[in-house]
N, C-alpha and C positions, 0 to 999 in steps of 0.2 A: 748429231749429224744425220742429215737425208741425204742417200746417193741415188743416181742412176744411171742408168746405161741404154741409150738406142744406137743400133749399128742403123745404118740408111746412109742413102746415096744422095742428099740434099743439105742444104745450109741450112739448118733451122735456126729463127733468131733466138738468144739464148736467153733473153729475159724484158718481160714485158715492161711496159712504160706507167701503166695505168693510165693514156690518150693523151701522154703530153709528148712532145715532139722531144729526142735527144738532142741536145746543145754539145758539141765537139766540139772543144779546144788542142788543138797543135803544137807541139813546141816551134821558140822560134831560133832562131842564129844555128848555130850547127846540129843540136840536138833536130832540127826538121828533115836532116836529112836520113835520121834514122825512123822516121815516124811517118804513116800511113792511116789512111782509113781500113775498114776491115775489107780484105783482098775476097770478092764476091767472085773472082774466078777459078779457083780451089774447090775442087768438090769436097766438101765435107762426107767420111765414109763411117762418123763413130762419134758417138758425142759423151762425154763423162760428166756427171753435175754432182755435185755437195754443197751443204751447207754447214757452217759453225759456228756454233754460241760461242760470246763475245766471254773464255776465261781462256789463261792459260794453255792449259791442254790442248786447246785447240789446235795450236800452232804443230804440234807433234803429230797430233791426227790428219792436219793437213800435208804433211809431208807426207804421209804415210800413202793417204789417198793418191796423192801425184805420182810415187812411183810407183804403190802396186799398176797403178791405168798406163803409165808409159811402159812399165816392163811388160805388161799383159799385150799391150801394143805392137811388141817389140822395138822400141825405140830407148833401147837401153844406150847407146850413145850421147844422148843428151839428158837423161836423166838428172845429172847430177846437177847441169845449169838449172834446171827447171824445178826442182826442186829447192833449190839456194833461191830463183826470186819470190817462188812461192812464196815460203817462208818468212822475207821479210815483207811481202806485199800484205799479207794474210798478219802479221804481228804489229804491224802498224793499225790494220781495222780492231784488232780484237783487244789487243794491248792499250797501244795509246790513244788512239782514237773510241776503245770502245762500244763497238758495235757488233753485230756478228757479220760473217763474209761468205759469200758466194764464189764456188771457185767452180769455172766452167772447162775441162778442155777437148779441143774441137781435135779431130785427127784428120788429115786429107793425107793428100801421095805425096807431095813436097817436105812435111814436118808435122807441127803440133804446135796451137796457138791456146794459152792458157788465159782467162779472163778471171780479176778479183774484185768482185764488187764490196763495196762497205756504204753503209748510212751517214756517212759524213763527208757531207760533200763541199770540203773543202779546194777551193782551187790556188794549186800554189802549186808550179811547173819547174822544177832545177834543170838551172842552163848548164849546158857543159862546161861555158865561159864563168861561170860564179866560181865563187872565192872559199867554195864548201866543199871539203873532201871528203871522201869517202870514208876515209881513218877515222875523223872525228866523232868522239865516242861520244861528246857531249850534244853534238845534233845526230838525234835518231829521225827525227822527221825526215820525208822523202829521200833517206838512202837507199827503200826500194828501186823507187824511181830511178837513181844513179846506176844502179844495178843493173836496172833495166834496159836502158843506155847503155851500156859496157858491153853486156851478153848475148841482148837478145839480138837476132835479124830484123825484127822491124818491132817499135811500142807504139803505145798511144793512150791516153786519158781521155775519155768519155764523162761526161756530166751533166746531172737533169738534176732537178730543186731538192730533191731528196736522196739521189745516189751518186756514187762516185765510181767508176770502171775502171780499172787499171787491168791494160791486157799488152803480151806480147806474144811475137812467131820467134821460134825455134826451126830452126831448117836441115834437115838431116844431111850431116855431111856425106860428098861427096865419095865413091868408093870405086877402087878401081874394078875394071870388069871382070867380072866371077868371083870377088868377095864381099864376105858380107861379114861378117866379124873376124878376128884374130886374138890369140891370144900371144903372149910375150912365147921368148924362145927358152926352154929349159933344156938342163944336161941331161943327155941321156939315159942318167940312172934313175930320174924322176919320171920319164915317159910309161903310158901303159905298156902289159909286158904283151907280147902277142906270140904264139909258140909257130914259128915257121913263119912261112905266108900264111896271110889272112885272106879268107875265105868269106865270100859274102852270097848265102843263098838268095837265089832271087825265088821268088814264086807267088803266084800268081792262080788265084779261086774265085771260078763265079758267084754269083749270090745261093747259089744248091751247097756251097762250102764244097764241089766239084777242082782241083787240079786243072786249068788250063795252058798255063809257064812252066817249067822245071829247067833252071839253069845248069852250065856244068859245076860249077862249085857245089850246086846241091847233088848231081851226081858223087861231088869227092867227100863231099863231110856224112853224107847219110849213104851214099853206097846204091842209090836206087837206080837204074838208067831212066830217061824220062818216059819212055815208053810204055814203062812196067807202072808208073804210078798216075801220067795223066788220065782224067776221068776220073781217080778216087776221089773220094772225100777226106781234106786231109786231118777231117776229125780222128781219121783208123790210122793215121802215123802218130799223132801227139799223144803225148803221156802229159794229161794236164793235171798239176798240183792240186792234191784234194787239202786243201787248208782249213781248219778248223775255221766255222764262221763266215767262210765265203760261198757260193752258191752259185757263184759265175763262170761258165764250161768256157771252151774256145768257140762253141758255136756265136755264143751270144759277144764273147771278143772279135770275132770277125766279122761281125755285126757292126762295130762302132764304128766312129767316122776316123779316127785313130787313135790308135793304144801300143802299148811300149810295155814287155816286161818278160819275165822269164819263163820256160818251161820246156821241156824234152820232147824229143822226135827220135821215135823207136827204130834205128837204123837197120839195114840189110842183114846183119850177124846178128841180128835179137836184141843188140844192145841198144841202151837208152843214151845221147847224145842230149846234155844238156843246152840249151841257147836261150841265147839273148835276140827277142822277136821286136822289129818294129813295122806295124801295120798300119798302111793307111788305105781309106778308102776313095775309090775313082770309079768314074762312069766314064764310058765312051759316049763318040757322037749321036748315037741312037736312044743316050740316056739309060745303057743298060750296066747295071754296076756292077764292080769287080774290086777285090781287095787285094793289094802288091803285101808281101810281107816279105823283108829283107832279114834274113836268119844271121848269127854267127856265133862264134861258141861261146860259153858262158863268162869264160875269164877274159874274151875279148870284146866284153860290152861296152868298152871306151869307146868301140867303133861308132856304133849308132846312137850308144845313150843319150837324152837330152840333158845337159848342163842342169844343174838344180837350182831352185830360183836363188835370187841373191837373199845372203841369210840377216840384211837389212832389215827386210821389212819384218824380221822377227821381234823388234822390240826400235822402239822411235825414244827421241833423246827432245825430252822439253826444252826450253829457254834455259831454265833455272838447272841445267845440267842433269835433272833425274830422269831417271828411264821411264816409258811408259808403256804397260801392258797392252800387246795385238787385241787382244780381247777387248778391255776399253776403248781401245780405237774404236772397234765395231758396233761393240755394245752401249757403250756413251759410262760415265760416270757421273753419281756412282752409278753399279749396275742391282738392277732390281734384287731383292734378298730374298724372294720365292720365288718358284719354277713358275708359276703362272706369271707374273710378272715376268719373269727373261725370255721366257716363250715367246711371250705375245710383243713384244721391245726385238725381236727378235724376227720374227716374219716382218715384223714393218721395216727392218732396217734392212734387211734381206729385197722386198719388194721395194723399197727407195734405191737400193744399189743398184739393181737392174732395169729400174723403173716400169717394171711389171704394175698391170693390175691388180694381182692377187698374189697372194703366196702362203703357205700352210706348215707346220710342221707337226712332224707325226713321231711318237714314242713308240721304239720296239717294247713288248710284252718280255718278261723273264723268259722266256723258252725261245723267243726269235721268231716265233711262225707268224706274228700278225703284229702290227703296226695301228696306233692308237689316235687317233686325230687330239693332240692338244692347245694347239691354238692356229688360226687364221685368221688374215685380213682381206677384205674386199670378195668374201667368200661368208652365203650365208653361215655365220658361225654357229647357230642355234641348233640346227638341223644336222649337223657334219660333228660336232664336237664329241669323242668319244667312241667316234664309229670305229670299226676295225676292220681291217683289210688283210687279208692274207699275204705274204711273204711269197710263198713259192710256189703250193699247189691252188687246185681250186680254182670254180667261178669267179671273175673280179680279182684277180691274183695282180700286187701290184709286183710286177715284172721286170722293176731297175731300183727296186730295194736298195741293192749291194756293192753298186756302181753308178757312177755320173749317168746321164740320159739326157738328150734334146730330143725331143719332139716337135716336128714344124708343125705341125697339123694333128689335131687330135681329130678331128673327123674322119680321116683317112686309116686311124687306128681305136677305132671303138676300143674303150676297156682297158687303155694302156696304162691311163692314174684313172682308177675308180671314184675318185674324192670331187676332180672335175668336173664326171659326167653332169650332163644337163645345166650348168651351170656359163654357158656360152664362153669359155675359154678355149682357145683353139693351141697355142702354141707354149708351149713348158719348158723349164730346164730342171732338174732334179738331183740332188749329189746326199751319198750317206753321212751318217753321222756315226763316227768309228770311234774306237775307247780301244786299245791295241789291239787294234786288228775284231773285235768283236763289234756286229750291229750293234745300235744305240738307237738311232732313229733314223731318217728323212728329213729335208729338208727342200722346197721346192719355190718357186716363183714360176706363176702365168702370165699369160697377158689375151687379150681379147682378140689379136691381130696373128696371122700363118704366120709362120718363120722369122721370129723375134730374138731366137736366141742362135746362137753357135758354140761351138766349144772353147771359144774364148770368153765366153759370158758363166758357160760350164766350171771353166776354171777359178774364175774367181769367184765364184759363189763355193764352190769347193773346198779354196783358201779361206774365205770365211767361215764353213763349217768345221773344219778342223780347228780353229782355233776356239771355237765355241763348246765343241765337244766335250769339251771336260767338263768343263763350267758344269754344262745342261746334266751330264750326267752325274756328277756330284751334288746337283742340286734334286735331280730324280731318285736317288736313293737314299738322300736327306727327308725328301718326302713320301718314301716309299717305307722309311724306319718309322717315322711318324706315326703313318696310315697304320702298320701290323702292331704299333703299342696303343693305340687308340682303339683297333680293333678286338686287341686280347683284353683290356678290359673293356670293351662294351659285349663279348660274347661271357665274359666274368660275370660280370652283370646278368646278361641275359639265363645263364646259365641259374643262376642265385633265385632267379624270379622262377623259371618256370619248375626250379625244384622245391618252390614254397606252394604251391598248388597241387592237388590234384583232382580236381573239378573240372569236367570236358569245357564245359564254356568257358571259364576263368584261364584256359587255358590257349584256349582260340582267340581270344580277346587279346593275351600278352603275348602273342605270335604276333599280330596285325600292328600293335600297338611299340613292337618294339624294332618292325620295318619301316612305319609309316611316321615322321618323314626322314629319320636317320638315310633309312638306303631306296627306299623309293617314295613317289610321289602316292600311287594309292597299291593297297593290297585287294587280293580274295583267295581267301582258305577253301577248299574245296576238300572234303570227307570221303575215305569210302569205309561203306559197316564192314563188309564181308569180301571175296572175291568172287562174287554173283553179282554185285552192287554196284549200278552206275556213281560215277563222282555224282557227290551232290554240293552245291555253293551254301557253305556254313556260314561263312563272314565275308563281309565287305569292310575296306576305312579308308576313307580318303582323308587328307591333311585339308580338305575343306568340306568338314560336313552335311553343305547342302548337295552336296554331290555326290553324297552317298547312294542316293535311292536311286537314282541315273543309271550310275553305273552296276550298281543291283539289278538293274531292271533288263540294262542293256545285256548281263549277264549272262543272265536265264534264259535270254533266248539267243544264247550259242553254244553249239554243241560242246558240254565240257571237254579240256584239253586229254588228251589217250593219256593212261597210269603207263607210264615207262619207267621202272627203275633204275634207268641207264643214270647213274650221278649225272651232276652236274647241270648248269642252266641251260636251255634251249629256249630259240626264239616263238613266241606264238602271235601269230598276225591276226588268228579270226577276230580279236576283239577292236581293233584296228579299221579291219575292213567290215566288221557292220556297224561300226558308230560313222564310220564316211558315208558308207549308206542310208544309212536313216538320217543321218545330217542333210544328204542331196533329197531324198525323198521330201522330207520336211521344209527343206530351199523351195525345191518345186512346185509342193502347194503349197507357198505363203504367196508365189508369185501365179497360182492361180493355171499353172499348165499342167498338172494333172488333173483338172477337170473340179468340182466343187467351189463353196466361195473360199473367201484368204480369210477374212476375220475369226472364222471357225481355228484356224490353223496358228494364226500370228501370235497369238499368247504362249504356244508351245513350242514356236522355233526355239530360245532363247535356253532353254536348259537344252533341249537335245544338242544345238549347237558348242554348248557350254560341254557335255558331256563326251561328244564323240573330241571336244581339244585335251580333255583331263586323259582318256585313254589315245590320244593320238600318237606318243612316243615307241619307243622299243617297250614291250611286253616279253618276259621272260618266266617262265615255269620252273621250278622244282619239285622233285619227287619227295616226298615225304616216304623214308623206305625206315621200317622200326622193325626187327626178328625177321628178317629174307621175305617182309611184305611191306605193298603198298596202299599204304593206308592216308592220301592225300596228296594233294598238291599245293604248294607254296606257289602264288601268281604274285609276282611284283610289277610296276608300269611305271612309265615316264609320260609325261605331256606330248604335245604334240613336238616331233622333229629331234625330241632329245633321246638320249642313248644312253647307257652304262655303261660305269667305268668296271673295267677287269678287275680291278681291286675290290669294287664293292661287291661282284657277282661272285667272286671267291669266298668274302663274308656271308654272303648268303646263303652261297652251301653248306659250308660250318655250321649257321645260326638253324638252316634246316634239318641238318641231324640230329640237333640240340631237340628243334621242338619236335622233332618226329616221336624222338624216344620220349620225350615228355606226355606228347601226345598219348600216345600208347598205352603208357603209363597211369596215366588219367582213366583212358576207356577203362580196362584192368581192371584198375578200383573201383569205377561206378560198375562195373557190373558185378564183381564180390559185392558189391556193399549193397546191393540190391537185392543179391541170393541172400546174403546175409541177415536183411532187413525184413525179409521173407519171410526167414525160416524161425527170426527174431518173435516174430510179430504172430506168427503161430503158437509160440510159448505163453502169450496172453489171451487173457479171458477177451472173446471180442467184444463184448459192451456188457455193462453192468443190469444187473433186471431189477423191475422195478417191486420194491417193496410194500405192500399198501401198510402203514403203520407205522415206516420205519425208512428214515431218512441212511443215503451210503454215499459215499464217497471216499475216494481211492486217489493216493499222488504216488508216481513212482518214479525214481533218477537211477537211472542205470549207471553206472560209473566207466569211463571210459569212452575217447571220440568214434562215432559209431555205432555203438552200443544201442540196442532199445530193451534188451534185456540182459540181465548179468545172472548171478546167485539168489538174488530177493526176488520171489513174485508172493500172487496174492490171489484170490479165485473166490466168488461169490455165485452162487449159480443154486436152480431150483431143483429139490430130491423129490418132492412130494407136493399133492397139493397140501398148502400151508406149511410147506416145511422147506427152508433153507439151506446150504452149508456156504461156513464162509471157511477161509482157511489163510493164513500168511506165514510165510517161512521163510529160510536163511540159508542157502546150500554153503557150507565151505568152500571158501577161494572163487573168483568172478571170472569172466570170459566163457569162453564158449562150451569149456566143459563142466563149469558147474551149471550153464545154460540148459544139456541134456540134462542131467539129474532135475532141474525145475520143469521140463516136458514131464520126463518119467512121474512124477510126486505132482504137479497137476493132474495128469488126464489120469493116475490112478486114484486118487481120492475121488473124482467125481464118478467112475464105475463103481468104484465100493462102495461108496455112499449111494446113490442108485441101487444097491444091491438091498439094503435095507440093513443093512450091520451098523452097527453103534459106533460110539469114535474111537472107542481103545481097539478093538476090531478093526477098523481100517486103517490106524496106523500101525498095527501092528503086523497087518499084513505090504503095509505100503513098506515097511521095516527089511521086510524079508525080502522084496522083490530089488531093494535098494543094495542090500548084500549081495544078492545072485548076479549084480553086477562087477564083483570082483577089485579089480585092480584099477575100473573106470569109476567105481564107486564113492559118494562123498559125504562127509558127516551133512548130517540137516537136522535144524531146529525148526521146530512148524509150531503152529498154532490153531486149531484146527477146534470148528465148531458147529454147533447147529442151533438155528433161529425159526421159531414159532410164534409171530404177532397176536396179541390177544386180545379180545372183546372189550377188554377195557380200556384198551389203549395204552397197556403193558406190552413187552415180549420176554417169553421165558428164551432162555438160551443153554446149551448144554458145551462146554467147555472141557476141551485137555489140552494141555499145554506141555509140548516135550521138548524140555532146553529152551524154550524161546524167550527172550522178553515179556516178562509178564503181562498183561494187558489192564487196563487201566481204566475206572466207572468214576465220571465224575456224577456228583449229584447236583439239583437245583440250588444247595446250598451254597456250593463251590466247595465241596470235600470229594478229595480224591485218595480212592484205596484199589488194592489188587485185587482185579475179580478172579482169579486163578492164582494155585499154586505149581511149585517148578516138579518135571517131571524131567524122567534119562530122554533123552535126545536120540533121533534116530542114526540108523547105520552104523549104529557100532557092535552093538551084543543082541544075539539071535531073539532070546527070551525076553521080554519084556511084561513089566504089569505096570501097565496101566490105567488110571480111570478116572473116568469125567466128573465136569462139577456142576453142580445146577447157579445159572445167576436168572435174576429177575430186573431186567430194565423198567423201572417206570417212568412215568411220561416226564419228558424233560433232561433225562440223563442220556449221557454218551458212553460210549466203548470207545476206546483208542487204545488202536495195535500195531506196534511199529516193531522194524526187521530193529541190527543192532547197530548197523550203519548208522541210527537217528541218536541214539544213546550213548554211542560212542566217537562222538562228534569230536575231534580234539583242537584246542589252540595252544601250542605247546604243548607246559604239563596240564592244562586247565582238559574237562574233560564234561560234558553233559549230564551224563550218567541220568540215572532213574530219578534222583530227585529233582533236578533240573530239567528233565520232562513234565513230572509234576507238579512244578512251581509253574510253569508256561501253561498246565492243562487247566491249573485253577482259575485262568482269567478269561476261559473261554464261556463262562456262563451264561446261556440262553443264546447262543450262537447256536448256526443250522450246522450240521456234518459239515456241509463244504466253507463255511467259515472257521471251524476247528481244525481244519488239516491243513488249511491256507495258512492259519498261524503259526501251528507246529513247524510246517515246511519254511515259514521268513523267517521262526528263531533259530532255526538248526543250520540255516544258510548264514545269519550275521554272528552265531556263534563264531566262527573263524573266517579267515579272511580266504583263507587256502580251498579249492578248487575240490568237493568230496573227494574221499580214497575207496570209499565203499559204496555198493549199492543202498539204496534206501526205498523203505516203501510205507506209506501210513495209512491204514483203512481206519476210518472213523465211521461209526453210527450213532445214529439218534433218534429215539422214543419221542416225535412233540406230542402224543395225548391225541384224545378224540377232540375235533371241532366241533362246536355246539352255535348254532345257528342262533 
């Protein structure tokens, strides 16, 4: 169903021809005496339209329509004829005939003339003189028509090739002078009770809310004489109801064009006198206005109170005898099964009923202070959707939130509905959407023309939102439970990812990547290192890649947004208003009026153009606050003219605590892992030197993520000229502190040996210095030796071996034996004897010396051990150093499947002999 409503002082014709001329047919014999053409000397002051799809329902919703417009009217005396032909006029198109119907009615000062068109434009006129009764149930055809003839004051049928009119006048009966309704007579014990005389305050306030009237009855009920109170403002007598949810004082009810309802006036003895107020508002002949309010006490508000509408149109009765919901009426059936759908089904039925141009509807926020634009018609929707308006304080404050409102003129009150500005609508009506007594939303209808509506248009649109109210807000919190389980796991989520990282970049990347395009259109991360440190633009993402660099670009040249750790989202425009700017600069010179040629420029309009609509929406910030600092900014953005919805900038705060602290977190560890890596990397020899005679190479796996040194190192370095030491060992247990014990036992081997002492000499002094560490102290097995290349293409070597792994001489032949035997191990016992062994490399053979990590290799119970080293060592024959410890290291890796548990380290050399030219 499509309604509307124009009040005006003209006949408008009610429905167009498509330029064919209307064909009127009259009835003839005595039914012509009740039938006329349409009486064009009645001024039309209000005109009602609908439309209804040809089912059922209809017929209920048509009723419904007829008597809310005649009791809104007041022409509640004929309602009940007018609704009775309705009915069958309107069930004959939709029912039998099949079509849908137009139901027009006209109001003037005489009555109410209601018109029903339908598509079947059958012509067939019942004479009063025919032989068809009205009882007869088995002819339904044209018993509207008989109806018609019976009730109405004048009918008539209209017809053109494709429609059919059927319309009649209703004429408001006569009433004797000075009444205007009556009700039946009751006994006195059912009459309202009144205590004594009743008392009716008169009074009387200019537009300052200033006292100019005080009656004597308000002398008796309040105590004041007039003298003493005209001139106040009778804001300082009333005690107005502070109601949970309402926000409406008596300044702003004295305000309205009239209002009815209760509230106290603090009387002469201190006390608070309850009443029942009915105000209305009037101007005098100079147009300056003033508000009458007639007082009485609160239990005799039968005096003033207005009747309550009839509780008919609470629920309409179909054909088929079942009830039909107000709401359906309104809403149509069925009715949409998401808020977005009954929203927007919903402003249009709203702007059909009052035949506005526009109409909007706006969702209170959980806290009540701001109202949410979620759907409009005939109102850029693009640009408006989502915006938020403040409730009570505030620039832009919308100001009739909480109560009805007509506005003739919005030019005349800049600012009144914020949603309209600039939008060329002049005249509003507005009514809340309540849930007991609590905001809910707004509901509003414009129109393009001054003074469109009255508080007769006020009330029925009122009548409509109340009955909608539930609906909407059942369906708002349906999608409001929704939104918060969809939310908690996408922050599950989020939360799951960025605690699988700690990597700064990897880190910034699943910030950007888990807004963009869930909750915004594009991101930018902004960093700060320290609290000396301007933000810097870390990341950029947009949901269209090639608009990355754009908006990068556009970025950097504007001043990052201020580190505020105040929570929560705040609006940021700079990026807004310089992509509008460089958009017009770039307009300008394509068309050659900054001065230069255009062809220069015209290839580059298109992304800047392109760039300043990606950042053209609402822009919003957040702080990135981790341990009481802040260490970034979350920027999220919308397109041009769109906005954020509350729910998802709520998510966002969330999801930016999430990464803030991950953030952090991240930094944290890259910088341990740095010092770490550091201090790691100081524990090793910085590069190997070169041997002439004798090939080296060195593999080393640290065990553990992080790690570049653990327990195992290894050290090759020069004592003398022609003289070498190598050395490899094994501290007990890995991490950091058997890392110091591998500082300690590198860099003293290489002093002692520099010193010129033998090797049992310097591990025996490396022995003692390893004890004098106490309780930090750790076993170590080393290998420790010294290398002398010789004339022939030999090297002699001088070997002790304390606890370590033996070390291993393959020959040319492929035979491999131990070139050292086992000695005590250091750090344990003061005393020690030990002593070196002489080997002789000749050309062709290798040394391989590995920690225990490589020998102790396990796959389950399987185990590497020393012979399985050299069963692997014998196949390396005539391979260089670094192909021998390449193989060692791939059998020691596909030895098991499992990830090392220990350090490992392999120093190989080789003897190839002299080259002969």
């Amino acid at each position: 169903m499509t309604t509307g409503l124009v009040p005006g002082g003209q006949n408008p014709d009610p429905r167009p021809t498509g330029g064919l001329p209307q064909q009127r047919h009259h009835p003839v014999g005595q039914a012509a005496l009740h039938v006329d053409n349409r009486s064009r000397s009645s001024v039309i002051t209000a005109r009602a339209a609908a439309s209804f799809e040809p089912v059922g329902r209809s017929v209920a919703t048509a009723r419904s329509f007829v008597r809310d417009t005649l009791q809104g009217w007041g022409f509640a005396d004929i309602v009940d004829d007018a609704v009775v032909l309705t009915s069958e006029l309107v069930t004959n198109a939709v029912v039998h005939a099949g079509t849908s119907a137009d139901v027009l009615c006209l109001r003037s000062d005489e009555g109410v003339r209601i018109e029903v068109a339908d598509r079947y434009p059958e012509r067939e006129i019942p004479l009063q003189g025919q032989a068809v009764t009205m009882g007869n149930l088995d002819r339904e055809g044209g018993r509207g028509l008989q109806l018609c003839a019976a009730l109405a004051s004048r009918w008539g049928v209209e017809y053109t090739p494709t429609h059919k009119q059927v319309w009649f006048r209703l004429d408001l009966p006569e009433r004797p002078v000075g009444t205007r309704t009556a009700g039946p007579s009751l006994p006195a014990d059912l009459l309202p009770l009144a205590d004594g005389r009743v008392r009716v305050a008169v009074v009387q306030i200019d537009r300052t809310c200033a006292i100019t009237s005080w009656n004597e009855d308000a002398e008796e009920l309040f105590g004041y004489p007039a003298e003493q109170v005209i001139g106040k403002p009778l804001t300082d007598l009333a005690a107005w109801p502070h109601t949970p949810g309402t926000g409406t004082g008596i300044a702003e009810a004295l305000r309205l064009s009239r209002w009815e309802g209760s509230y106290g006036i603090r009387a002469a003895n201190g006390r608070v006198t309850s009443v029942y107020a009915s105000h209305l508002r009037v101007r005098d002949s100079g147009g300056e206005p003033s508000t009458v309010c007639l007082l009485v006490r609160d239990h005799e508000r039968a005096v003033l109170q207005t009747p309550l509408r009839v509780a008919a149109s609470d629920t309409t009765t179909s054909p088929d005898g079942q009830n039909t919901d107000p709401f359906e009426v309104f809403i149509g059936s069925p009715a949409p099964d998401d808020l977005d759908g009954l929203l927007q089904r919903t402003v249009e039925r709203a702007r059909d009923m009052l035949d506005g141009d526009s109409a909007f509807l706006l969702l209170a926020t959980d806290d009540e202070t701001e109202l949410e634009v979620r759907a409009s018609t005939g109102l850029p929707s693009a640009r408006q959707r989502f915006a938020r308006v403040p409730v009570e304080a505030g620039p832009g404050r919308y100001g009739s939130a909480r109560m009805p409102a007509v506005h003739d003129d919005l030019s005349a009150v800049p600012g009144a509905v914020p949603l309209l500005s600039g939008t060329g609508m002049r005249s509003v009506v507005t009514v809340p959407l309540k849930v007991e007594g609590r905001l809910t939303g707004s509901l509003g209808v414009a129109a393009e023309a001054p003074g469109r509506y009255s508080n007769e248009e006020a009330l029925r649109l009122q009548f409509a939102a109340d009955r909608i109210a539930l609906a909407v807000e059942s369906a708002r919190l349906g999608e409001l439970e929704r939104l918060r389980r969809g939310s908690l796991s996408f922050l599950v989520e989020a939360s799951d990812l960025l605690a699988g990282t700690l990597d700064r970049d990897q880190t910034l990347a699943l910030m950007a990547q888990m807004t963009v395009p869930t909750l915004a259109t594009w991101c930018a991360v902004y960093t700060i290192a320290d609290q000396a440190s301007e933000p810097y633009l870390s990341y950029v993402l947009h949901e269209d890649e090639e608009l990355i660099d754009g908006i990068k670009s556009l970025l950097s040249k504007v001043q990052p947004p201020d580190p505020v750790p105040t929570p929560g989202a705040r609006v940021w425009s700079a990026p807004g208003e310089a992509a509008h700017q460089a958009a017009l600069r770039s307009s300008m010179r394509s068309l050659g009026l900054s001065g230069g040629p255009t062809h220069q420029v015209a290839s580059g309009i298109g992304p800047t153009l392109a760039t300043a609509s990606a950042v053209g929406g609402e822009t919003v910030v957040l702080p990135l606050v981790a341990r009481n600092r802040v260490i970034g900014m979350l920027t999220l953005g919308k397109p041009t003219d769109e906005h954020f919805r509350q729910e998802i900038l709520e998510l966002a705060e969330d999801l930016s605590r999430r990464a803030a602290l991950a953030l952090d977190n991240a930094r944290l560890y890259s910088e341990r892992t740095a010092i770490s890596q550091s201090l790691q990397r100081s524990l090793l020899p910085p590069e190997l030197p070169e041997i002439d005679g004798v090939e080296v190479e060195v593999i080393y796996r640290a065990a553990g993520e992080g790690n570049e040194v653990g327990g195992d190192f290894y050290d090759v370095f020069p004592i003398s000229d022609g003289a070498y030491g190598f050395a490899i060992g094994d501290v007990c247990g890995t991490g950091p502190n058997a890392a110091a014990v591998t500082g300690l036992a590198r860099h003293a081997l290489r002093l002692l040996a520099r010193e010129g002492l033998s090797g049992p000499a310097v591990l025996e002094r490396l022995n003692s210095a390893i004890l004098d560490e106490g309780a930090r102290s750790r076993f170590l097995t080393l290998l420790y030796g010294e290398l002398w290349p010789q004339e022939d293409g030999s090297a002699r070597l001088k070997v002790v071996c304390a606890g370590h792994p033996l070390p291993l001489r393959l020959r040319q032949d492929g035979t491999v034996e131990p070139a050292a035997e086992p000695q005590p191990l250091l750090g344990v016992m003061e005393d020690l004897e030990l002593y070196e062994e002489t080997v002789t490399l000749d050309p062709g053979d290798v040394l391989l010396c590995v920690t225990d990590g490589v020998t102790e290799r396990r796959e389950g119970t399987r185990m590497l051990g020393d012979d399985g080293l050299a069963d692997v060592l014998t196949t390396c024959t005539g391979l260089t150093a670094g192909a021998v410890a390449a193989r060692i290291m791939r059998a020691v890796e596909r030895f098991a499947s499992d990830a090392p548990s220990d350090d490992m380290a392999i120093l190989a050399m080789r003897v190839p002999g002299l080259h002969k030219d």
